[in-house]
N, C-alpha and C positions, 0 to 999 in steps of 0.2 A: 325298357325301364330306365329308370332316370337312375346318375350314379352321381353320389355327392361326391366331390372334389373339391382340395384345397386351393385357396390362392394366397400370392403375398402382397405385403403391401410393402414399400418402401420407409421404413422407420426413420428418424434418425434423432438425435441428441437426447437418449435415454439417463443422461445424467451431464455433470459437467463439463464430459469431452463430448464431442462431437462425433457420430459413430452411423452409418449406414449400414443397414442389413436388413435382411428380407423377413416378415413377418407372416407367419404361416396362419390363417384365419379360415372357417369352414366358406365356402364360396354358397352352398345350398342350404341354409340355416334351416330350411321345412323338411329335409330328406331326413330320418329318424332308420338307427339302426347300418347295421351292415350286412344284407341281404342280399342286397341288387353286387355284391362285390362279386366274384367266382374266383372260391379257393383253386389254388393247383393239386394237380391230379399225385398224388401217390400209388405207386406199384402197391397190386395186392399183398405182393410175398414178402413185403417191408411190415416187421412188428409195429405196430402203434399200442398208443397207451388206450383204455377203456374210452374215455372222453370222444377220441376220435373212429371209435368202434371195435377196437381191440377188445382182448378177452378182459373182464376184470382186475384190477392189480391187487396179486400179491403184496401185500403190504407188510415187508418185512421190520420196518424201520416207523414202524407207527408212534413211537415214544421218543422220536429226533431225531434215532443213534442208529449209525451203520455199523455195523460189524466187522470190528478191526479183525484182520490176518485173514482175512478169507474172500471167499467167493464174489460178495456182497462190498468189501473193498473196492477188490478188482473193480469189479463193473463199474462201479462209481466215477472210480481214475481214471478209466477209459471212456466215460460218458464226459465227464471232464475235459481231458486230453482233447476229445473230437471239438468239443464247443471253443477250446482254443485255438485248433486248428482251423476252424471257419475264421476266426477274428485275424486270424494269419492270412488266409483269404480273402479278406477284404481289403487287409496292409498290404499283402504284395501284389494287387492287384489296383493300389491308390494311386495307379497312372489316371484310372479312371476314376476314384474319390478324389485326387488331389487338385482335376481340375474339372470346370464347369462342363455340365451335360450330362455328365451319368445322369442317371435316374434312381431313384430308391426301387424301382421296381425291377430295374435293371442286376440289383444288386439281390435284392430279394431272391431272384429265379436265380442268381449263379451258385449263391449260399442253399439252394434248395434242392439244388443237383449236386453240389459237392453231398451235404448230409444224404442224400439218395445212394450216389457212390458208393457210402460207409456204409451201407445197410443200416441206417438210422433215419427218423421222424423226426420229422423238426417240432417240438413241442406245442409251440405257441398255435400251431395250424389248428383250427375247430376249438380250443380249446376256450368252454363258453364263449365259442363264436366267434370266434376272432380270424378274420379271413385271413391271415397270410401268415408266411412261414417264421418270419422275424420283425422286429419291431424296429421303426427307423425314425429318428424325432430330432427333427430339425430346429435350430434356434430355438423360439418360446417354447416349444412344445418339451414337458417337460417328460413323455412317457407313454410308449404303446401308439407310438405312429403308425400310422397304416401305409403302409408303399404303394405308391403312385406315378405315375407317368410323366408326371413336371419336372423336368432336369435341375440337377443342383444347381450353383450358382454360388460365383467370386465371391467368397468371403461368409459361406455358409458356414455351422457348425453343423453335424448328423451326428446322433448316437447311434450306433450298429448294436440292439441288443440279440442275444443269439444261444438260443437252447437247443438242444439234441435229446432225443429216446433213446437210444441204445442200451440194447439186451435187458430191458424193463427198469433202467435206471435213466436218471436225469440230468444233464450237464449244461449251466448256465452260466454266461458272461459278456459283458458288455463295455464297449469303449468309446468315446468319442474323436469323430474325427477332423479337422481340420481342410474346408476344402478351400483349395486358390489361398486367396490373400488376407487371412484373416487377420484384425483390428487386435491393435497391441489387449486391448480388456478380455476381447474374445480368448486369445492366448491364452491370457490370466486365470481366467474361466476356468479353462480346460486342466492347468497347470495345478490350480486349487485341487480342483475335481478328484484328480490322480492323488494328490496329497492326501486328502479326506479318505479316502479307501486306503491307503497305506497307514495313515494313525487310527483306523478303527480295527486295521488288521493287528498293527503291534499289540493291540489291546486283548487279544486271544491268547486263549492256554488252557489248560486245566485246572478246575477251580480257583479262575477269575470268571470273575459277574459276567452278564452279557448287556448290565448296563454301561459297562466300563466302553465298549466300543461307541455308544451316543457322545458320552464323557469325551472320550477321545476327540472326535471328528468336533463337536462342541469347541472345546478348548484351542482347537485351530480356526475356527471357524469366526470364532466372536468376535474376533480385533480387525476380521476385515471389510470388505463391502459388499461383500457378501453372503446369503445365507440359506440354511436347509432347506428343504421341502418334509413338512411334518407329512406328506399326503402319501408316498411310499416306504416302504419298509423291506428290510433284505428279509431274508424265509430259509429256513430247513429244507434241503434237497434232498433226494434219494430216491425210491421208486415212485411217490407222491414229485408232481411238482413245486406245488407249494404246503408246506405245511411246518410246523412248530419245528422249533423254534422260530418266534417273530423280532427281528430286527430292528429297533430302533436306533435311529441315527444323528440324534440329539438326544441332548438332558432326558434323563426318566431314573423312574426306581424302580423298575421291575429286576425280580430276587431271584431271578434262575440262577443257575452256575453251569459254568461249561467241566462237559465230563468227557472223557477220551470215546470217540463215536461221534460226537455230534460234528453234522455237515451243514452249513446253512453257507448265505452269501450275504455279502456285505455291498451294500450298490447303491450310497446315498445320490441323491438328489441335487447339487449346490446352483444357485440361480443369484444373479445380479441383483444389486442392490438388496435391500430388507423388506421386501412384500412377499412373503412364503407362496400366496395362497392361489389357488389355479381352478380352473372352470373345466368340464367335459365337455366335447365340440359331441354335436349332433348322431355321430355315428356310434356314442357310447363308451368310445376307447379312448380317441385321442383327446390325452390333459396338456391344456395351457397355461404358463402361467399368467395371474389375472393380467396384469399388467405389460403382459407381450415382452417382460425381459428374457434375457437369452438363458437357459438354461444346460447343463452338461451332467451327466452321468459318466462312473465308470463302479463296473462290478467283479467280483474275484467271489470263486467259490474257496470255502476254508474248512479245512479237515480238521478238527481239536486229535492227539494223539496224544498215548502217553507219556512222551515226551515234552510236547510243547504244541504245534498245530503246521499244518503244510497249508498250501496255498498252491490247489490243485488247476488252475486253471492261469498261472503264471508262466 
């Protein structure tokens, strides 16, 4: 069976500098779906969540909120803890992200055997189909890359994003990584990126808005040349992977309020220049943005407490 694969193309002078880097495009534009991909194997005696055939999930946190001081804590921190541990795994291991030839798939399988190690599921696997363990999104690509066999390459960007099941909870986070020689804008990029998830995090607490974190990342954002991706949204984590509360990451007026419990993640989007707007490539998953500018994520899971909030996956 035939397997759609990306290819790139050679960019360059995306705005008024002059900038080469590799633009990730579908190579088989008629191949629909990800079928023909073959997921990796997980051990039977590894928990999965329902999606991927496990038992049903207890839904203990169906209204946002985890349950401070107990059992339900725990597990969260520790779902957490692992998802960070993986992103540590890819950083001490950035002999091979920091230079050309790794592979995404390459990375894919190491992060897949580490969460195996932990007695945890790598969430993203099956989950409405999604063939692989984590998500890896090269320059334009602004989200839900699929790992593949094409080695990186001098002056790439990759986001490494990376969820864990453990003990029927959820831990998720994401970072961008810099390989070889990247282009002073690229830098920038990335530099923003980390800024925008840090003033959307200041913006937490209890009973502050959770419009206030859009506000945030927004009021950073405006003055420069860069901007959001209205197209993803951070989510309420816990024993669901995604679910309420929904995170917006620019201007809005939605009137919720953060109360001590709620776990969600913050993981905007930031993309070159001022065209937000991005297209699905054929296999259903990977978004680009429309215009082939370079885009970077970074994500942090956030605990609201009654004190003020933690940032469990720092």
């Amino acid at each position: 069976m035939f397997r759609s694969s990306l290819r790139r193309l050679p960019l360059h002078s995306l705005a008024k500098n002059i900038r080469s880097f590799s633009v990730i495009l579908p190579e088989e534009p008629f191949i629909y779906g990800v079928s023909h991909i073959k997921p990796r194997i997980v051990p039977e005696h590894i928990p999965r969540p329902h999606y991927a055939g496990g038992s049903p999930t207890v839904i203990q946190d169906v209204d946002g909120k985890v349950q401070l001081g107990g059992d339900a804590e725990r597990s969260v921190r520790a779902a957490a803890k692992l998802a960070k541990n993986c992103q540590r795994v890819c950083g001490n291991s950035s002999q091979a992200l920091r230079k050309p030839g790794v592979t995404t798939n390459e990375i894919d399988a190491a992060v897949h055997e580490y969460i195996l190690a932990h007695k945890a599921y790598p969430s993203p696997l099956l989950y409405s189909g999604f063939p692989r363990s984590i998500c890896t999104s090269i320059n334009n690509i602004l989200a839900h890359g699929i790992s593949d066999d094409r080695p990186l390459e001098d002056g790439d960007m990759v986001c490494i994003d990376v969820t864990v099941y453990l003990n029927g909870y959820h831990g998720d986070t994401a970072q961008t990584f810099l390989v070889g020689d990247v282009d002073e804008p690229g830098k920038e990029l990335a530099k923003i990126t980390n800024s925008a998830v840090e003033a959307g995090i200041s913006a937490c607490g209890p009973g502050r808005h959770f419009n206030g974190i859009g506000k945030a990342i927004h009021s950073l954002i405006k003055a420069t040349s860069f901007s959001i991706s209205p197209h993803f949204t951070g989510h309420g984590i816990g024993t669901v992977f995604h679910r309420k509360p929904w995170i917006l990451h620019d201007l809005n007026d939605e009137p919720e309020v953060m109360v001590p419990g709620h776990c969600f993640t913050i993981e905007p989007c930031i993309i070159e220049g001022k065209t937000p707007t991005c297209w699905i490539f054929p296999d259903g998953w990977t978004a680009s943005t429309e215009d082939c500018a370079r885009s970077a994520q970074a994500e942090h899971m956030v605990l609201i407490t009654d004190a003020g909030y933690e940032v469990l996956t720092r």
